[in-house]
C-alpha positions in Angstrom: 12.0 -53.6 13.3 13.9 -55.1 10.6 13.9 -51.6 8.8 15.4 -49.9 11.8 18.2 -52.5 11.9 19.2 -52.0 7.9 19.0 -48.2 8.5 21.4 -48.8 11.9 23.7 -50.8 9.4 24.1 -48.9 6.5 25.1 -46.0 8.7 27.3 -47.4 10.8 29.0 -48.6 7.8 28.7 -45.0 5.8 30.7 -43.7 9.4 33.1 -46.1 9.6 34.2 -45.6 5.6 34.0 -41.7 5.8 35.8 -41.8 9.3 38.5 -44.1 7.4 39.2 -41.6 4.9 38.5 -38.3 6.5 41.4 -39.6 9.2 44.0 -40.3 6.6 44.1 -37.5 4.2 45.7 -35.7 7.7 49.9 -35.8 7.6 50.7 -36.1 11.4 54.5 -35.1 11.9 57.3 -34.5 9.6 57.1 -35.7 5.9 60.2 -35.8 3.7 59.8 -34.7 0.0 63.3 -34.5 -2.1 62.5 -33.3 -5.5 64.6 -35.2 -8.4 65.9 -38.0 -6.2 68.1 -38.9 -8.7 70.4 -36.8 -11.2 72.9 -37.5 -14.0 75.9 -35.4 -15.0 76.5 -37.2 -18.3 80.0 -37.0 -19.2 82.7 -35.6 -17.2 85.6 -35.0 -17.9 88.7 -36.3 -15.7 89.1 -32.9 -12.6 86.2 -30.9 -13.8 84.3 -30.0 -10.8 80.6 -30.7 -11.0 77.7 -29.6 -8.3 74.0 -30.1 -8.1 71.6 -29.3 -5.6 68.4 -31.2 -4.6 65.6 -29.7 -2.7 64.1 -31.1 0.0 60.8 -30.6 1.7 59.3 -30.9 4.7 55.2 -31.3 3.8 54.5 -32.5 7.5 53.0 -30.2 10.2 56.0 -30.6 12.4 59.6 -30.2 12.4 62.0 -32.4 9.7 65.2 -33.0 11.4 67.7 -34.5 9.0 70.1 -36.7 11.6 72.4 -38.6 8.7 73.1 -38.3 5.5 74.5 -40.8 3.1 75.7 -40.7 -0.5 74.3 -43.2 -2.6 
């Protein structure tokens, strides 16, 4: 009896583990990825016009909808 309780134990620990980490490697919904977050122009000079672009990704299984941007 006591053998059948250890094996009863060990699994339900081995599902509950497993379970754990099966469940979270899964992206539910949108998930924001911005390549370079930050960027530096060095020096510019006083009117030169200077432009970079950052990409940003949308690694989620659903749709990334950007409401508000702010520059930093």
């Amino acid at each position: 009896m006591k053998r059948i309780w250890q094996s009863v134990f060990v699994l339900f620990f081995i599902l509950v583990f497993l379970g754990n980490w099966v469940f979270a490697q899964e992206t539910k919904g949108p998930k924001i990825v911005i390549e370079g977050i930050r960027h530096d122009f060095g020096e510019v000079k006083e009117g030169e016009v200077v432009t970079h672009t950052f990409r940003v990704l949308n690694q989620g299984n659903e749709t990334l909808k950007i409401i508000r941007v702010k520059p930093g």
